[in-house]
Structures are given as C-alpha cells and as structure tokens.
FIDOLUM-84661 format. One record per residue (C-alpha): residue in three letters; x negated, y negated, z. Coordinates in steps of 0.1 Angstrom, whole numbers, plus 2048, in hexadecimal, padded with zeros to 3 digits. Layout:
BEGIN
ALA;X;Y;Z
...
% end
This chain:
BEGIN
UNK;AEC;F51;53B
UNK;ACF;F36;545
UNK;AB4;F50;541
UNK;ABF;F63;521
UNK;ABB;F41;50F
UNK;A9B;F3D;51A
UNK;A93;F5B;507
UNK;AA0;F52;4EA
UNK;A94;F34;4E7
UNK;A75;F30;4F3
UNK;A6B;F59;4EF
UNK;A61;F59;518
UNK;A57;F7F;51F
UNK;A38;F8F;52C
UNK;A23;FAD;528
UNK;A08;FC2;540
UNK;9E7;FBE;539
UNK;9CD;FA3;535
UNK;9C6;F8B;519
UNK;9A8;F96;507
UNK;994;F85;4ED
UNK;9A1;F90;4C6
UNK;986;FAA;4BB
UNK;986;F95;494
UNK;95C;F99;494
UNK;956;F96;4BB
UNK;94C;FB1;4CB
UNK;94E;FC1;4EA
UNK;930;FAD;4F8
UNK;940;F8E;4EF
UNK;929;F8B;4CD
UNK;937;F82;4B3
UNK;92A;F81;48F
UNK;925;F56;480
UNK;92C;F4F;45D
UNK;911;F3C;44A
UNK;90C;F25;431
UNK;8FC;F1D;414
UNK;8E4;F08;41C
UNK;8BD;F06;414
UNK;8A9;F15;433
UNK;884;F15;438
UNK;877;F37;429
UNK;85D;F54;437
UNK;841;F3D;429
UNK;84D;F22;445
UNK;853;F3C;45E
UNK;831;F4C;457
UNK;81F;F2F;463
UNK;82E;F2F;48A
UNK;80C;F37;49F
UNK;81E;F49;4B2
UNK;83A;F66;4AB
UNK;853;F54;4C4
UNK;854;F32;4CE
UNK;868;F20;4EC
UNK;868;EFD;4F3
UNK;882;EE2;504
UNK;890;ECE;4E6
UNK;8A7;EB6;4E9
UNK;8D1;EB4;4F0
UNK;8D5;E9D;4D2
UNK;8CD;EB2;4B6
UNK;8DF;ECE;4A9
UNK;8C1;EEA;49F
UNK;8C7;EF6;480
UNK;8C9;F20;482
UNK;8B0;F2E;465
UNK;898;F0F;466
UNK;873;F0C;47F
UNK;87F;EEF;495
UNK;86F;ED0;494
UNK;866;ECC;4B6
UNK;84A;EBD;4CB
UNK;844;EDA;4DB
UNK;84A;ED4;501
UNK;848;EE8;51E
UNK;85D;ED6;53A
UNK;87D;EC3;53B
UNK;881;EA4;551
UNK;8A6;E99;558
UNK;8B3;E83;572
UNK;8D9;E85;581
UNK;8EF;E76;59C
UNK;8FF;E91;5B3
UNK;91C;EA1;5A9
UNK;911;E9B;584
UNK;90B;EB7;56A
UNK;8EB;EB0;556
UNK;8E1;EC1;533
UNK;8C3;ECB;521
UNK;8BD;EE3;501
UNK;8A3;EF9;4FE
UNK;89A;F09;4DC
UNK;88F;F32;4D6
UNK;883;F37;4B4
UNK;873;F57;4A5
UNK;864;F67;487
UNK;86C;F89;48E
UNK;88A;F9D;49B
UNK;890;F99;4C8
UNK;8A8;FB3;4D7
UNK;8BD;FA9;4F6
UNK;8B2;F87;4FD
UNK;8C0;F77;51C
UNK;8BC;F56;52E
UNK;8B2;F51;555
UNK;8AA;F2D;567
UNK;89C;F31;588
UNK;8A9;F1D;5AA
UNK;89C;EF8;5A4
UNK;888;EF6;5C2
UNK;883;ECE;5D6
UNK;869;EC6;5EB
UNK;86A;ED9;612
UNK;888;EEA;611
UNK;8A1;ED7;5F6
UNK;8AC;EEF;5DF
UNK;8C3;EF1;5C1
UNK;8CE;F15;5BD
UNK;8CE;F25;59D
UNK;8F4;F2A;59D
UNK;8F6;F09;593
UNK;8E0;F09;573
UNK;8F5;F1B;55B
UNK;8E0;F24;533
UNK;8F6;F2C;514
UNK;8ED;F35;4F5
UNK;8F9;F1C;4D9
UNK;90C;F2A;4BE
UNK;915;F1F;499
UNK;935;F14;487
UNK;93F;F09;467
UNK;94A;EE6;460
UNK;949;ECE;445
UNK;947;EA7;449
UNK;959;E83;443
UNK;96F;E78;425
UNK;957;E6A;408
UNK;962;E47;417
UNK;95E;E4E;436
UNK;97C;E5E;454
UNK;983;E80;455
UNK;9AC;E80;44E
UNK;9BB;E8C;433
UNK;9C3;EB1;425
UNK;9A8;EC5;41E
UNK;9B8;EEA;409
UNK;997;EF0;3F8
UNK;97A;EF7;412
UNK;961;EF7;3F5
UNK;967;ED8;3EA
UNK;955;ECB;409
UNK;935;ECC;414
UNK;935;EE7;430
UNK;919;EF4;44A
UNK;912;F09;469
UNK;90B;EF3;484
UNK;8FF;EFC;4A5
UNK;91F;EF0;4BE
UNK;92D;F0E;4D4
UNK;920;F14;4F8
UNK;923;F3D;4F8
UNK;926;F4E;515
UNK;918;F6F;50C
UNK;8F8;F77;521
UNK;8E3;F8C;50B
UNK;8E1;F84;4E5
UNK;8CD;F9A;4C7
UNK;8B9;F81;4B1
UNK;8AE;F83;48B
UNK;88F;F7B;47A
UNK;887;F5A;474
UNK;8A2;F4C;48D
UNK;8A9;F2D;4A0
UNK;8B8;F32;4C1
UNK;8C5;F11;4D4
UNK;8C8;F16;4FA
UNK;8E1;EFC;50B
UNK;8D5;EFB;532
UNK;8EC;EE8;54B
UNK;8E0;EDB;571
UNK;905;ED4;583
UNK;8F7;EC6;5A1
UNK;900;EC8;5C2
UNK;918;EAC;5D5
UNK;900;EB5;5F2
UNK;8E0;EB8;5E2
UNK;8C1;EA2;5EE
UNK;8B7;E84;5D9
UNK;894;E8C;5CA
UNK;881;EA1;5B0
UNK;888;EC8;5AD
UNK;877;EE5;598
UNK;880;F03;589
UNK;879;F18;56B
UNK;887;F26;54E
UNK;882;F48;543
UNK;88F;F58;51D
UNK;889;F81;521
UNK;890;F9E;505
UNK;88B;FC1;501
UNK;86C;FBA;4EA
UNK;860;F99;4F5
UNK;84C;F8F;510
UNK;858;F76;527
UNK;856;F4E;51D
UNK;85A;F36;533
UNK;85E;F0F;535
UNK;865;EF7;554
UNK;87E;EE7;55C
UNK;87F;EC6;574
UNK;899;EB3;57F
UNK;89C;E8F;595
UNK;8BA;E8C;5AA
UNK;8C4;E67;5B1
UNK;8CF;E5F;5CF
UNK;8F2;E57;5C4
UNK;90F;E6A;5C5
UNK;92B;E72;5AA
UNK;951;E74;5B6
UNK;963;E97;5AE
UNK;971;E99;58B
UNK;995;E98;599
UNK;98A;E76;5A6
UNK;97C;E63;586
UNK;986;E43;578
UNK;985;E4C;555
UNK;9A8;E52;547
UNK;99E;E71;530
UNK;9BC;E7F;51C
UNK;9B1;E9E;504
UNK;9D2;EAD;4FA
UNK;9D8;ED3;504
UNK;9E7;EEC;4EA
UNK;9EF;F09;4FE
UNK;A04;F19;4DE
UNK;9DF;F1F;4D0
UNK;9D5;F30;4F1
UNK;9F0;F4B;4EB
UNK;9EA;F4E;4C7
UNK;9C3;F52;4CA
UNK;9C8;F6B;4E6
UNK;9E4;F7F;4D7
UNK;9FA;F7B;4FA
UNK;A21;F75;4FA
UNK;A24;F4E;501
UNK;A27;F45;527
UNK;A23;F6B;535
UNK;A09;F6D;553
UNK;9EC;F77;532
UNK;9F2;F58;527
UNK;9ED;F42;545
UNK;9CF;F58;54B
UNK;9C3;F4F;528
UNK;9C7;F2B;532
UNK;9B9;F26;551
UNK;995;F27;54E
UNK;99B;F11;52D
UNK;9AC;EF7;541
UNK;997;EF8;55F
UNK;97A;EEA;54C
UNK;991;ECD;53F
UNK;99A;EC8;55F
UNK;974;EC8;569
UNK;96D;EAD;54C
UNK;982;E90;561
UNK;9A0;E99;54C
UNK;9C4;E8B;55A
UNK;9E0;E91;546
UNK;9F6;EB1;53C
UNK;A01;EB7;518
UNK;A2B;EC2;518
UNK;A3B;EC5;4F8
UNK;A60;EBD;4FC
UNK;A6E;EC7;4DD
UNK;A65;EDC;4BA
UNK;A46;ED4;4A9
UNK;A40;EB0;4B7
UNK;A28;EAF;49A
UNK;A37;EBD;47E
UNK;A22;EDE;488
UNK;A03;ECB;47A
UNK;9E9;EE4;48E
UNK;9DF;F09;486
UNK;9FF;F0D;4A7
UNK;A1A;EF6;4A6
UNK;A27;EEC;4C7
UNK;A49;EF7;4D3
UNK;A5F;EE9;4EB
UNK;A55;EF1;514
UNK;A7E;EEA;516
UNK;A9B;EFA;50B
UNK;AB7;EDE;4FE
UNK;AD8;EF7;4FA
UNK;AF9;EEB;4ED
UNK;B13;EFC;4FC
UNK;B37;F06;4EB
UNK;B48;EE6;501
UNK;B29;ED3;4F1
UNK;B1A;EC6;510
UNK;AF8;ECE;516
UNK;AE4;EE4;52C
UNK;ABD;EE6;530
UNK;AA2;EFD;53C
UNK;A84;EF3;549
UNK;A75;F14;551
UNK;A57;F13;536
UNK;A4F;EEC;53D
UNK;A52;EF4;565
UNK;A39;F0E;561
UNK;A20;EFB;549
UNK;A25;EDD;564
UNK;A1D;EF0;581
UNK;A01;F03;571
UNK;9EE;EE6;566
UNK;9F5;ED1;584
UNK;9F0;EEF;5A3
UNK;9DA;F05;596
UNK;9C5;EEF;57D
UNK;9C6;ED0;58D
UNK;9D1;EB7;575
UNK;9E9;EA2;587
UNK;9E6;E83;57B
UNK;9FD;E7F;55D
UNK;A18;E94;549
UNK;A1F;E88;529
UNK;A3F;E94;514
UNK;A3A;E96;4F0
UNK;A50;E85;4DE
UNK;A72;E75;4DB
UNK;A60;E68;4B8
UNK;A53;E88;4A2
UNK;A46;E81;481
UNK;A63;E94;475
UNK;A82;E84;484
UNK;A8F;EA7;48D
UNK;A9C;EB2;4AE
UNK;AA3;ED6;4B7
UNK;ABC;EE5;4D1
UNK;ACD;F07;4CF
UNK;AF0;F0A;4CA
UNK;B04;F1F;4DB
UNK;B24;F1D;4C3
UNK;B0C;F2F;4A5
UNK;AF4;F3F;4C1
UNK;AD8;F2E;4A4
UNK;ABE;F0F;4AD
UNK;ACB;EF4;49D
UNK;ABF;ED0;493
UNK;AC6;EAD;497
UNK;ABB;E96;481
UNK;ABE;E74;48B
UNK;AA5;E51;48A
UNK;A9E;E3D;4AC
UNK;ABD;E27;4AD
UNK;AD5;E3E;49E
UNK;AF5;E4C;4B4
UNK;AE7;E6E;4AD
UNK;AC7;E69;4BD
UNK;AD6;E59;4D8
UNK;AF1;E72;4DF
UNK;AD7;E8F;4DD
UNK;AB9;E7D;4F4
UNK;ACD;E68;50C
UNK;ADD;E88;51A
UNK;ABA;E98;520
UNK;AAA;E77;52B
UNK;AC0;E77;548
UNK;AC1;EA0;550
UNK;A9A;E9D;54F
UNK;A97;E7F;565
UNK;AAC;E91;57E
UNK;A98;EAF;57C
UNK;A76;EA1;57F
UNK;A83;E90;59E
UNK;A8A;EB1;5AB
UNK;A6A;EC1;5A4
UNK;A57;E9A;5B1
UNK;A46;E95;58D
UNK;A59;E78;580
UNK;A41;E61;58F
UNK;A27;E71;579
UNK;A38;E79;55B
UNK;A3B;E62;539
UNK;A54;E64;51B
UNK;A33;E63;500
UNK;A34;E59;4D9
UNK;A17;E5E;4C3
UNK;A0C;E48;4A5
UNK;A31;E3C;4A1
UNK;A3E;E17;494
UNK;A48;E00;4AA
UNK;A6C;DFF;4A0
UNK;A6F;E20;4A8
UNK;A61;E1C;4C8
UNK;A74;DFE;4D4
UNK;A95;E15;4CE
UNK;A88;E30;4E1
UNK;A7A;E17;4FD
UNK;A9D;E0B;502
UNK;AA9;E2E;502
UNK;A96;E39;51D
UNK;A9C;E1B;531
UNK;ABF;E21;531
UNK;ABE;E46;53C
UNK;AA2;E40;557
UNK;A8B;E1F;55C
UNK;A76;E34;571
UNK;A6B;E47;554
UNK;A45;E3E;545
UNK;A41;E39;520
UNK;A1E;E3B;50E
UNK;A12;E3A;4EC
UNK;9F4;E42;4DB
UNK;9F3;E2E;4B7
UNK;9EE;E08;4AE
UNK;9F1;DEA;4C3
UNK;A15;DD7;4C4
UNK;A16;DBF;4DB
UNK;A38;DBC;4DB
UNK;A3C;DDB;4EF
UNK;A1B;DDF;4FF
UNK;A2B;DD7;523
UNK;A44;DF4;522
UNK;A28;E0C;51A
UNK;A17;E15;53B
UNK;9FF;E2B;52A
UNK;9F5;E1B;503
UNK;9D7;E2B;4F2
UNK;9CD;E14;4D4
UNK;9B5;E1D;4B9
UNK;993;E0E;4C4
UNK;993;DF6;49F
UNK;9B2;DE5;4B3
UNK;9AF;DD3;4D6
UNK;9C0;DCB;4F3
UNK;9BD;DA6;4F4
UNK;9AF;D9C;517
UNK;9C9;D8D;528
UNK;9E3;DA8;51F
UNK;9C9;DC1;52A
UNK;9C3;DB2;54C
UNK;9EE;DB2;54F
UNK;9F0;DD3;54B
UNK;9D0;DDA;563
UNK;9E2;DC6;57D
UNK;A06;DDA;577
UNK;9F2;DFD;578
UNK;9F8;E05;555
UNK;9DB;E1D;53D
UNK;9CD;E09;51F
UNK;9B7;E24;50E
UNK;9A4;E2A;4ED
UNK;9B6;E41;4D8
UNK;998;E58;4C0
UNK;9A8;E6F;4A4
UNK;99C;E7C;47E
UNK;999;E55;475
UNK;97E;E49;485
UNK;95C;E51;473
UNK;948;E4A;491
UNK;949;E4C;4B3
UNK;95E;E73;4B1
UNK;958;E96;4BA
UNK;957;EA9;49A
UNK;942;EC3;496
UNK;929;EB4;47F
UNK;92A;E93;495
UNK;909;E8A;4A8
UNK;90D;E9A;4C9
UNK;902;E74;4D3
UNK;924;E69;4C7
UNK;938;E80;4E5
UNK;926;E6F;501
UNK;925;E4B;4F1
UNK;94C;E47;4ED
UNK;95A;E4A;512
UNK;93C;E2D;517
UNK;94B;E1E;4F8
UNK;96B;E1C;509
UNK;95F;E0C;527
UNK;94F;DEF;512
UNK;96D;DE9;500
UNK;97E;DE2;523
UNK;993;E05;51E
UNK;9A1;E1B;53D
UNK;994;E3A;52A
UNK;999;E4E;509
UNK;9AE;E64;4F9
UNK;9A7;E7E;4DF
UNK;9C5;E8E;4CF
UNK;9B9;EB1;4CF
UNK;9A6;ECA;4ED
UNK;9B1;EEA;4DD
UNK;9C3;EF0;4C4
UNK;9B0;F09;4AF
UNK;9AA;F11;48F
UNK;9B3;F37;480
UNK;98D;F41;48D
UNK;981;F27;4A5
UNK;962;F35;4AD
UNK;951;F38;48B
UNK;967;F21;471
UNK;96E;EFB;482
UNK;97B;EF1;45F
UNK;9A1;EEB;45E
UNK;9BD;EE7;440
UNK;9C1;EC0;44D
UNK;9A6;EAC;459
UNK;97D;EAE;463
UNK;96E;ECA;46E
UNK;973;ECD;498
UNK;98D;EB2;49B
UNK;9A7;ECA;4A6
UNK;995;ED9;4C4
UNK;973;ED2;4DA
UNK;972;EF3;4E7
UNK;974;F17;4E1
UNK;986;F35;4EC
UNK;977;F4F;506
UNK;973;F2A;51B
UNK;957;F22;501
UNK;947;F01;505
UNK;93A;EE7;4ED
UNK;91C;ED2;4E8
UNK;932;EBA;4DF
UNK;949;EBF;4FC
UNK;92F;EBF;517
UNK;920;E9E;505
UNK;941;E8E;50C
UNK;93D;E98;52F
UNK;91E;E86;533
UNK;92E;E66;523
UNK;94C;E65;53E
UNK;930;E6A;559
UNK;921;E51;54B
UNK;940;E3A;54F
UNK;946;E46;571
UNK;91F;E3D;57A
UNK;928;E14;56B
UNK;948;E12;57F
UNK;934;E18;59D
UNK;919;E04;593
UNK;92C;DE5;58C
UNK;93E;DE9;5AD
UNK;920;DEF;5BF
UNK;909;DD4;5AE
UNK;927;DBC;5B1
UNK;92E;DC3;5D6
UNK;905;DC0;5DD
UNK;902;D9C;5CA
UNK;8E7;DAB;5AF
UNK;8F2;D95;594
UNK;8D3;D9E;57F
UNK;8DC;DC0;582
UNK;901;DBB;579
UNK;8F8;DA9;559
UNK;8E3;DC0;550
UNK;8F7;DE1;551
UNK;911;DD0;543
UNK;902;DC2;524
UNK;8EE;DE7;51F
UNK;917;DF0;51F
UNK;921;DD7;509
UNK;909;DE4;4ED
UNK;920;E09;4E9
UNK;933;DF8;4D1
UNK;92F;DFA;4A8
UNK;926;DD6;4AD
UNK;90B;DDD;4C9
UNK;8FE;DF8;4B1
UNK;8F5;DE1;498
UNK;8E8;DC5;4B1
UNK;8D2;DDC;4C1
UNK;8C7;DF4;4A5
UNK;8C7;E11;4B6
UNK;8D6;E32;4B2
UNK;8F1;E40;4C6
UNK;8DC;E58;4D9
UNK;8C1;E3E;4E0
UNK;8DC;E27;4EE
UNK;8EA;E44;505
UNK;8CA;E4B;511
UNK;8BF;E26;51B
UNK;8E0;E23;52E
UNK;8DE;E48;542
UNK;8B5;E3A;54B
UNK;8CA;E17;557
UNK;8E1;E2A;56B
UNK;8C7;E43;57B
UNK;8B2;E28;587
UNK;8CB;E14;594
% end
C-alpha cells in the first residue's frame, strides 16, 4: 500500500516528453514579447540627433539602460577588467539605434595573451538584457506589506534578465543592453589578454569594440569550495508550475537542473525540503507541499514515506552538487497546522496544536524519531537541520526541547531575530543585519562550528536584490556580511515566481523581485550575477587576510580590512561614497593585492 499513498498524497506520476517553456507570448525562438510602461521617453527629435544611425559603446554594469531613451554614455571603445583565476568577470555593452535592425546577434572573439596564452571564446558568454516590470519601496521605506492594486504604485520596465536567445529583431529608436561575461580559466596565465566584440544583423554592418582583460596572478577556489555560507531558498513547486510538468516526474527534474546548477555555481550550500503543507501559509505564487508523506493508519500509529524528499535530496546533492546543508521546513508554520492523511476517512486531515501542546508533541515526536532513523540510513543526518523561520522564541524553546528528546543529533536553525537565550542550540542562526551577534557569543559559536549569517528579506530598504535596486546593492551585501563578522547570507527566496516571471516581477505581497533572482528557461539576472561578484569578492578577503596575516604585511592587513569595514550603512555615510564606488575601490584593492 506504501506506493498508492504516495499518489494520493503527494500526486507522484510522470509523463513522456520534455518540459518546454509555456508558449504565453514566447515564441518558438525563445522571444518573447515585454510589457511597457508609461513612462516619458526621449522622442524622434532626441533620436534624430545620433550622428550616427547605430551606436555601440561599453557602458557600465551599474546602470540599468533605460529601453526607449539615447544612453548617456561616454562613448568608449574598449573594456578593461581585471580577475583572479577561476573568477567570472562582467561588463555591459550598450546597442542603440534609430532605425529598425533585423537578426542581430552577439560574437566575442578568443581573448588572446601575449605568445601563446589564450583565453578561448567558449568562455566569454554575451546576452542580451531584457526588461521587466516592477514597482518600488513602501512610501516609508521597506518593501513588505500587501500590494492588490498594481496601479497604486509607481511601476517601470527595467532592464534585469540575462536572455539567452541568440539573434534578437530590434525597433526604432531602441536601447539594447548587452551583458558580456569572461569566466576565466583555473589554468589560465597571469597577464593582459585581447579580444573583440562583434554585434552583426541582416541590415547592419558589423560594429565592433575591444575588449581587454588582466588576469591576476591569483587563484579562486571552485565554487563547491567557498567560504561564504550562501542560503537562497529553492521553490521547486514553481518549477513545475512554470513548466506545466507533473511534480517530481523525470520533466520536472529536467526543468530543474540547469536552474540549480547555476545556484550551485554561485557558492550556494544548502537544500530547501518542505516537511509538511504550506510551511508558509502558501504565501508565494506555489505554495510548498510536503517532500513526506505523515499517514495515520486505522491502529493509529504512524507510517511515513520519504520517496518525494529522497529524491529532491539526492538530486540536489548528486547531481547538483549542493551537499553542504538540508534544511527542513518547519516544525513552526505561520499557521499552527499540521497535515497527515488518514487512513480511517482515506481524507488529509489536520492537527492543530501550539509548540508545547500534547497534540504537537504526539504528532512530531513520532516523526522526529522515524526521520532521524531514516536519514541515518541514507548518511544525511549529519547534514540535515530541523529549521524555523521568523518564529518567537517561546515557540522555539518548545520545539528545541522536542527535538532534543527525539534525536540530539538533529541540527536546528533559524532565520529571524536575535534571542540569546537560545542562540547556542541553533547551529545555523541567520539574524536580520539591524541586529548583531555580540562578539564574544559570535566567536563561541565560531569555535563550536556553528553558521551565524545575515538574514535579507522585503524589510530591508537597502542593501536587497529587488528589481529596481541598484545592481551595486547585489554585490555590496555578501561584502556587507563579511564586515559585520557574518559566515554568509541568506535571502529567503531563489525562485519562486510570479504568474509571468519573465515580463511582470510585481507580486500580490511585497516589492517587486523579492520572490525570485532568476528566471525560467535558466535565465540570469543582472542582479544575480552582481551578487556573484560580491561573494567573490568575499572569497578574494578571506584569502587575503590569511595571506597578508601569514606574510606579516600589517600595513596591508589594516588596510583591506578598514576598506571592508566601510560596506556598512555606517561606512556609507563616513565615506560618502556610493555603493558602486565602494565596490569598485575594494575589487581595484583585491586585484592589486
């Protein structure tokens, strides 16, 4: 009977096929059609003045171009950029024209060293940059709160998604943004390489700018192997959804994998589960459901079946590669509901039942003690946590002590407020970045191997990664993080989409872009490759400070570390200078290093 419940309950079944991309305005190229705003845009009289019909020039990765207005660019024919091996670099290149281009498409050329060093194109990937709507912060300030009407808000296209078409038509007076990425080489040779980037149509003659890039002779560990704890939650509910795929059939791991992949790539260690119904109260566009099946039988003892969560697991650990972590959401919802299926009625049923409550405990302590047994079996309970989100500490002190009881092997985190009253039984606490750890319980919990993060959601104004945030913002919080003495950062949300992702980031709850930093069709962001570039960044001080420390250089100690000390709101105003300024002073401090 194991198998039929599974059906039931968690509606396991599979189809032939692959997953393809809903049809909703894309098509068959991959083109889809952007929505557009109101907005004031320079007219044909601005337009009329180019010198030229067409116009390309490298601008910069910190602005977002605005689609239907002449950039305001220093017009600039060659990129300089400098990286560490193993790093991925990024630059932005703008295409603007005053009359119609057909089939334009995007080549670098191999970045060529000096005798035979050579950097081969298959490593330079272009994309054009798309547009999506989004809207901005509350009147005073944070981007929380419910948001029915979208036109009581200020709303725009901004420029954000990383397409991955090849050949795009463009309109008449059109901005085209063009995000170029270098990943170079673990093996490459320290020292200054060339190539050239080429934009081609059907009616356009070839343009052509130059790109240059300085390899440092340093290298960057693998991804797998950073420091940074990086926790961006999966959704892989949203997956199916988008893709129209029956929930854990071989279309939807398909679906997934390139999706995850490039989390993985970002340094990410930890693995979403949802262990019961709507953890959340079903607060995204696709609730979460429960990876295991709790079934009440007639005798009322319990039987579970980890089929779903087994497969998830062993997905993201084998074939994705994140290994680090599995957290298990919640014992704590926000609804105190628990669900189970009953095999008395044959209906899912509910619990509902408080922390402390005999209920509670005679529905989790059963399954506390199944699930220890079973991740033993598998060898994950090493890795795996009990986790609560945003809940009070009353509430987690009962379910602490519940969890002891059924297995003290298990890990318990948190992401939500400080309480230092239970901050030692949490060996993974993310903390809102207005609290802090104070310094001695931080370096206790360094020297028992626990995570103390900073935890980013729709409340914080600035640093986030909303879609009308500076794209500055992304790369200065995992540096932010690392001044504030944090292990890494968590942001509650990698994709959970909205109803159409790809042209509409504005959701029912919350800011435009806080529920997802990517796209479907394994879409990148600006604001998701920015982030990137901030936990390189991170990686580059760790080895810094260990290497400056190990050498003696004092002088060179105290000076990366007070340039780090400055990525706080406090070092903003001390200094007086703007996010991206700040980023870039620190990446030149780290390259010459």
């Amino acid at each position: 009977m194991r198998k039929i419940w599974i059906v039931i309950f968690l509606g396991l079944w599979s189809v032939s096929g692959q997953a393809q991309e809903p049809t909703r305005g894309i098509g068959l190229s991959g083109d889809y059609e952007e929505l557009t705003d109101g907005k004031p845009y320079d007219g044909v009289e601005v337009w009329n003045r180019m010198k030229r019909p067409v116009e390309l020039s490298w601008g910069d990765i910190d602005t977002r171009y605005r689609k239907f207005d002449v950039p305001e660019i220093e017009h600039s024919s060659r990129l300089r950029v400098k990286a560490w091996r193993g790093e991925r670099v990024n630059g932005q290149a703008v295409l603007w024209t005053k009359r119609e281009l057909e089939e334009v498409s995007v080549s670098v050329s191999d970045l060529r060293g000096s005798g035979r060093a050579v950097i081969s194109a298959e490593a330079v990937r272009a994309y054009f940059v798309r547009y999506v709507m989004t809207d901005g912060l509350n009147p005073g300030g944070g981007g929380c709160g419910h948001r029915p009407d979208r036109t009581a808000w200020d709303s725009s296209a901004v420029a954000d998604v990383l397409d991955t078409a090849s050949v795009r038509d463009l309109a008449p007076r059109t901005a085209q943004p063009i995000w170029v990425q270098v990943a170079v080489p673990r093996e490459a040779t320290a020292g200054t390489y060339r190539g050239v980037l080429t934009v081609s149509g059907k009616n356009l003659k070839p343009l052509k700018i130059d790109l240059q890039l300085e390899v440092v002779d340093r290298t960057l560990p693998e991804p797998k192997d950073w420091a940074f704890h990086l926790d961006l939650w999966q959704n892989p509910y949203a997956v199916a959804r988008y893709y129209g795929v029956p929930l854990w059939s071989r279309e939807h791991f398909d679906a997934m994998r390139p999706l995850m992949k490039r989390l993985a790539a970002a340094g990410q260690k930890v693995v979403t589960a949802s262990i019961m119904h709507k953890p959340w109260a079903g607060q995204t566009e696709d609730p979460f459901d429960s990876m295991i099946a709790k079934i009440r039988r007639i005798n009322s003892t319990w039987s579970y079946d980890y089929t779903v969560f087994d497969r998830w697991v062993d997905f993201m650990l084998n074939d994705v590669g994140i290994d680090r972590q599995i957290n298990c959401y919640t014992m704590i919802p926000w609804a105190l509901s628990f669900d189970y299926f009953d095999q008395a009625t044959g209906r899912v049923l509910f619990v509902k039942a408080e922390p402390g409550d005999e209920a509670y405990r005679a529905y989790w302590l059963p399954f506390l003690k199944d699930f220890a047994c079973h991740l033993r079996e598998k060898g994950w309970l090493d890795r795996t946590a009990i986790s609560m989100d945003e809940r009070p500490m009353k509430a987690m002190q009962e379910a602490i002590k519940l969890i002891r009881e059924a297995d003290p092997e298990f890990k318990i985190t948190l992401a939500g407020n400080y309480h230092d009253e239970i901050q030692a039984d949490l060996y993974d606490l993310s903390i809102p970045y207005t609290h802090r750890f104070p310094a001695e319980v931080k370096a206790a919990r360094e020297a028992r191997g626990q995570i103390s993060t900073v935890y980013v959601c729709c409340t914080e104004s600035f640093p986030n990664t909303f879609t009308f945030s500076a794209p500055a913002e992304a790369a200065w919080l995992p540096v932010h993080a690392v001044a504030g003495g944090y292990d890494g950062a968590l942001r509650w949300t990698y994709n959970s989409w909205t109803a159409d992702p790809l042209r509409d980031s504005r959701f029912r709850t919350w800011a435009a872009g806080d529920c997802y930093i990517v796209y479907p069709g394994d879409r990148s962001s600006i604001r998701f490759e920015r982030l990137v570039e901030g936990i390189q960044q991170a990686e580059k001080i760790r080895i810094l400070r260990e290497a400056l420390a190990a050498a003696g250089d004092t002088t060179g100690l105290k000076e990366l570390n007070e340039t780090v000390a400055l990525f706080t709101p406090e070092g903003l105003e001390r200094s007086q200078l703007q996010p991206e300024a700040m980023v870039a002073v620190l990446e030149e401090l780290l390259n010459g290093r």
